[in-house]
Steps between C-alpha positions, in 0.01 A plus 500: 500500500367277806529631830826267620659662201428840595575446832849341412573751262419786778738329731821495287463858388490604874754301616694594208457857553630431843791310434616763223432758810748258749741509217530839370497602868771246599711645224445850477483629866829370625659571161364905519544517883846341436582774280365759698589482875889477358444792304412742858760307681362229617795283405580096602861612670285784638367861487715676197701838638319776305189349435128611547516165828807658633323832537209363667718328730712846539152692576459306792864514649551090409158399732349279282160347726486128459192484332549844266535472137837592480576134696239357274609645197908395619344118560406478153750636346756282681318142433300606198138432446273232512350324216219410756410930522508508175237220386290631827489798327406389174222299641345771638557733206366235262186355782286835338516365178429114613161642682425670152547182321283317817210768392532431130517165533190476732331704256465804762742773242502611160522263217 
């Protein structure tokens, strides 16, 4: 294979490892986090009566600090999460395995 072919065929399997990564990440994290902050109370009408969120509230007497993760947690559960998180995420999870394809395809890893 000449070099421009190599070099073009190194390219779209790191940018499509990346986009998969974007995707999957775009998907999966709000789905999961969707699913789970409702779950410990962490509800869009608000923190559920009974629930692991209302404890935590209930441990500290109803002071929740503005930047605590009981008001973070309550944000997101209110409005949902972002896509954007999500395929930030998924870049970054997937960026190890880009820099392993950069290595193979430079010739610097295992063949």
């Amino acid at each position: 294979m000449d070099a421009l072919g190599a070099i073009w065929k190194c390219t779209i399997s790191i940018s499509g490892t990346l986009l998969v990564g974007a995707c999957t990440g775009a998907i999966a994290l709000p789905l999961t986090v969707g699913i789970i902050l409702p779950l410990i109370g962490f509800a869009t009408r608000g923190i559920v009566g009974g629930s692991p969120a209302a404890r935590m509230m209930a441990y500290h007497e109803g002071y929740v600090p503005i930047d605590g993760f009981v008001a973070r947690m309550q944000s997101r559960g209110e409005r949902g999460y972002t896509v954007v998180l999500g395929a930030l995420a998924g870049l970054a999870l997937n960026g190890y395995e880009a820099i392993y394809l950069n290595h193979l395809c430079s010739g610097d890893g295992p063949e």
